[in-house]
C-alpha positions as CSV (number, residue, x, y, z in Angstrom):
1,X,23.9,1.1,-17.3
2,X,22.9,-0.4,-13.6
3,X,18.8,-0.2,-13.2
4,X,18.8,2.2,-10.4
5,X,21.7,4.4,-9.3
6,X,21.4,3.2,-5.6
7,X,21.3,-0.2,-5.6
8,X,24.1,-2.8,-7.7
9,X,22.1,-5.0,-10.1
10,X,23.0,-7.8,-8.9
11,X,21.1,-7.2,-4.8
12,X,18.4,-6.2,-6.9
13,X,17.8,-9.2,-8.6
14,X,18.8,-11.2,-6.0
15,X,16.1,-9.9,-3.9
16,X,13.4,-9.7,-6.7
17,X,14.3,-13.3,-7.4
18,X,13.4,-14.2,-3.7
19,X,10.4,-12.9,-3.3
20,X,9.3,-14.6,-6.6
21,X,10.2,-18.1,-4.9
22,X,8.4,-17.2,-1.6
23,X,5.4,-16.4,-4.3
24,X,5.9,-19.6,-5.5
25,X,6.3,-21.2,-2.4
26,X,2.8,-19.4,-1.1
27,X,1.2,-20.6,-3.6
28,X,1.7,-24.5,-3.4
29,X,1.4,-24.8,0.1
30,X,-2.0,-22.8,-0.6
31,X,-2.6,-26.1,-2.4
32,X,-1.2,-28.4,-0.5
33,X,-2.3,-27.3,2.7
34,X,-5.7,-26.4,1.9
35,X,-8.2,-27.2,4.3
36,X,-5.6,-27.5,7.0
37,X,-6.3,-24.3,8.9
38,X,-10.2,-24.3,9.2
39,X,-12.3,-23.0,6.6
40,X,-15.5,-20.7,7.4
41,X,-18.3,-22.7,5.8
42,X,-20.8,-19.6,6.6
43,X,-18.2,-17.7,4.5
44,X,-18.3,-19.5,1.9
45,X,-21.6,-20.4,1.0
46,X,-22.5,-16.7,1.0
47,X,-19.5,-16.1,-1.5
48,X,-20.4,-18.4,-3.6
49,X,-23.9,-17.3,-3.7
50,X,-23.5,-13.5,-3.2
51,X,-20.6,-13.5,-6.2
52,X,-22.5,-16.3,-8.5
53,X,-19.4,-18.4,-8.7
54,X,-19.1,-22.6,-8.3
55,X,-17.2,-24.4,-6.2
56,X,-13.8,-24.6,-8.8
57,X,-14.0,-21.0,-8.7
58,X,-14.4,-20.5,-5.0
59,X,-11.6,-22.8,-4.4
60,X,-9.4,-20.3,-6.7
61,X,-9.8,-17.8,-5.5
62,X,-9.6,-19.1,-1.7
63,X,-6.2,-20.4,-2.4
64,X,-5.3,-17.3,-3.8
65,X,-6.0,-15.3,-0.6
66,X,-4.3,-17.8,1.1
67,X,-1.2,-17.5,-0.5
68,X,-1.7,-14.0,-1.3
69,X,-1.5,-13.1,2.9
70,X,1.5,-15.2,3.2
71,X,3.3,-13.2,0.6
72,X,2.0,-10.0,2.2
73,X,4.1,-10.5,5.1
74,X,7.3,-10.6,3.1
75,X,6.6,-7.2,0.8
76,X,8.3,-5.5,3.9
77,X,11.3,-7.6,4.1
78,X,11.4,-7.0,0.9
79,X,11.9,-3.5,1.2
80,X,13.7,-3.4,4.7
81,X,16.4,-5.3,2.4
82,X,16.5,-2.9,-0.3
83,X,16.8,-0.1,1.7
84,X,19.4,-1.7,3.1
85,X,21.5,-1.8,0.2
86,X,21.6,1.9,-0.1
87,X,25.2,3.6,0.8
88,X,25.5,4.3,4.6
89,X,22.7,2.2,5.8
90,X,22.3,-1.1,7.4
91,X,19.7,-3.9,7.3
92,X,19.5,-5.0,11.0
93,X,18.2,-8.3,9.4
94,X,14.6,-10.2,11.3
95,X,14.7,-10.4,14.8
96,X,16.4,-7.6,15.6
97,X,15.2,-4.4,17.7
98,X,15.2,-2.0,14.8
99,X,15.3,-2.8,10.7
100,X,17.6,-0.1,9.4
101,X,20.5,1.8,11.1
102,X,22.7,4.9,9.7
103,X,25.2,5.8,12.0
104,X,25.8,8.4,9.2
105,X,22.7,10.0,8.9
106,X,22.1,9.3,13.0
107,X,18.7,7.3,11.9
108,X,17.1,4.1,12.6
109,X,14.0,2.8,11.7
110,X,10.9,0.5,11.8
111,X,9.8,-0.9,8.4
112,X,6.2,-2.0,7.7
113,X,4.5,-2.6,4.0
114,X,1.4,-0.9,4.9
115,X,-0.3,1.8,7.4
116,X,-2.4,-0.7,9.1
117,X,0.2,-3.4,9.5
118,X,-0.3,-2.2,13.0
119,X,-3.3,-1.6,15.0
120,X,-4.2,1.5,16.2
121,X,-4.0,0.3,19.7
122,X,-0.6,-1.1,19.1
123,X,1.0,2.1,17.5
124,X,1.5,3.7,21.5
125,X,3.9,0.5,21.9
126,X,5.7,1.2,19.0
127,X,6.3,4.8,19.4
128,X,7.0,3.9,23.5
129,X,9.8,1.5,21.9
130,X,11.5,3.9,19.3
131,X,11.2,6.5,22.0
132,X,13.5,3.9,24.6
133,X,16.1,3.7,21.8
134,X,16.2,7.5,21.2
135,X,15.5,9.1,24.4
136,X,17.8,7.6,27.2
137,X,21.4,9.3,27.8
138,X,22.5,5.5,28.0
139,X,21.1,4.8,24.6
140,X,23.6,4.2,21.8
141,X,20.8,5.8,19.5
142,X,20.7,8.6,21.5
143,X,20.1,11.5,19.7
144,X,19.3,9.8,16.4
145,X,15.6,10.2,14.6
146,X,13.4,7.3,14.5
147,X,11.1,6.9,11.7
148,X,8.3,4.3,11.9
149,X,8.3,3.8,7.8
150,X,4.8,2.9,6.3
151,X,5.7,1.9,3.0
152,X,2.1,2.0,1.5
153,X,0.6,5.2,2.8
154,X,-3.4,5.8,3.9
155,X,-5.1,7.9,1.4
156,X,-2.2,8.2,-0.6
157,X,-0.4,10.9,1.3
158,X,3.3,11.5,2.0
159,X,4.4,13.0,4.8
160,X,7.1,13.3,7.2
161,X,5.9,14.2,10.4
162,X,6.4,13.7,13.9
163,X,5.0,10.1,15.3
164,X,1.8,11.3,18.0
165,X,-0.3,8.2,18.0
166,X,-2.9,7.6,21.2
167,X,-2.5,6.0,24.0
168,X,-5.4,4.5,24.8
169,X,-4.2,3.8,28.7
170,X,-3.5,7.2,29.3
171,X,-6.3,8.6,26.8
172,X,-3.9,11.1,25.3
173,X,-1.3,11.3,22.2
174,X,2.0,10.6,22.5
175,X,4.2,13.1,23.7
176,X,6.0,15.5,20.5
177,X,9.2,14.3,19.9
178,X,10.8,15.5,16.6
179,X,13.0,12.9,17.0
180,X,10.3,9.8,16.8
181,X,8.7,10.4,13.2
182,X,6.1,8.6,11.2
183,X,7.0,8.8,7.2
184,X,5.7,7.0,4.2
185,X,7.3,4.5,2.0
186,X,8.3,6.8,-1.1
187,X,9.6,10.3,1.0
188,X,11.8,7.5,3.2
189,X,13.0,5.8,-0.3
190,X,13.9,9.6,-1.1
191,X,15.4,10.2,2.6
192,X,17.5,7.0,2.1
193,X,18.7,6.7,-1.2
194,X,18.8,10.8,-2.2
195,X,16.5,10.2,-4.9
196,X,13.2,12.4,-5.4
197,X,12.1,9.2,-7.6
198,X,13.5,6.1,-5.8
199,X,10.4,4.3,-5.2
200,X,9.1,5.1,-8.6
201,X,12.5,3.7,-10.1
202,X,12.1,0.7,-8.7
203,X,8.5,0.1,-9.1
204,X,9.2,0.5,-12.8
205,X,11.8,-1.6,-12.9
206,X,10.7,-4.5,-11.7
207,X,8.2,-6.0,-14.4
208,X,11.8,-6.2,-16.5
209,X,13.4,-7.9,-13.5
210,X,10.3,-10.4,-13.0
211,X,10.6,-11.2,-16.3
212,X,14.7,-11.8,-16.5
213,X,14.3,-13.6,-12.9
214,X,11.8,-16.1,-14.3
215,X,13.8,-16.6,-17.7
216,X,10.8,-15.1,-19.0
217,X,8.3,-17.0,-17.8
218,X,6.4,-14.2,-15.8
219,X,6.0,-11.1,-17.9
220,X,4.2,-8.5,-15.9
221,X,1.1,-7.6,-18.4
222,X,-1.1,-4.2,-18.3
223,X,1.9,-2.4,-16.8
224,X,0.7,1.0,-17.2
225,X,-2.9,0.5,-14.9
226,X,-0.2,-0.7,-12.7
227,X,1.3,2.3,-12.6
228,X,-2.3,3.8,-11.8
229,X,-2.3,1.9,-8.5
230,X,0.9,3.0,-8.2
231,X,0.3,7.0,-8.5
232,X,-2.9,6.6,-6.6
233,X,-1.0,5.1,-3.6
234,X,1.6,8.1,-3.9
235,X,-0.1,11.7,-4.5
């Protein structure tokens, strides 16, 4: 019996098993590397002081962070390529304009792992760009929905709404457009895949995946105050 209905096995380990190596990978040139990109000495003697820890444990944790940011800016790949997976959608791959595309389903969209993966003074851009994809007679999208996907929500709340941020320049929203929508990570899982509970599926599959991936090396511990984090990212 496959993990998740929507997805073969086989992509799914695949693309677990790649994110573990960039992890990996993160994490020794943390090491390597350290010291390379300047480090705030102010900042640090005030963490080490303020948290009452030495300098072994500074260093830690520094590294840590480090590597931690790096792998932070693959968590939406990772996701743009699951998605992609699903039956009657496409992965548009990096570099390209837009991230998924269902000629199906007449929807395209913009994939980012969390709500403030874009500024607030950026988000007019974005909408102004799905809005040049979906709007023009000329397009080829033209009359599809574009969602701007936040994968990990603010406050925990799903929704499925039209996209109105402000534009500072013009000190207004964003014109309406019921086509150009702003949706978070586990309602666009549902959206894609037809699943009420795709997101959840794969979040709890993937400690069995680590673990298989790593020939058991990494076994994902205190699963269920995962799942906490989990259900309080997705009311």
């Amino acid at each position: 019996m496959p993990w998740l209905s929507w997805i073969k096995d086989a992509d799914l380990k695949n693309e677990v098993g790649q994110l573990l190596s960039i992890a990996k990978e993160a994490q020794k040139a943390a090491v390597d590397e350290f010291g390379k990109n300047v480090i705030d000495p102010f900042a640090a003697i005030f963490e080490m002081s303020g948290f009452d820890i030495n300098y072994e444990a500074w260093l830690k944790s520094e590294t840590t962070r480090q590597a931690q940011k790096t792998l932070q800016n693959h968590i939406g790949d990772f996701h743009q390529n699951i998605l992609g997976y699903s039956k009657g959608w496409t992965n548009m791959k990096v570099g390209n304009v837009i991230d998924l595309f269902s000629e199906k389903n007449k929807a395209i969209a913009e994939i980012k792992n969390k709500y403030n993966t874009i500024s607030g003074g950026k988000l007019s851009d974005l909408y102004y760009s799905l809005a040049k994809l979906v709007c023009p007679k000329s397009s080829i999208y033209k009359g599809y929905t574009a969602y701007y996907v936040a994968v990990i929500p603010k406050n925990g709340e799903r929704y499925n709404k039209p996209f109105t941020p402000s534009d500072k320049d013009k000190g207004e929203k964003c014109p309406l457009n019921e086509h150009i929508r702003e949706i978070d990570g586990a309602s666009f899982y549902s959206l894609v895949t037809g699943s009420d509970k795709a997101l959840d599926g794969l979040f709890d599959v993937l400690p069995e995946i680590i673990k298989i991936c790593s020939g058991g090396k990494y076994q994902v511990k205190d699963k269920a105050k995962l799942k906490e984090f989990f259900n309080l990212a997705y009311k």
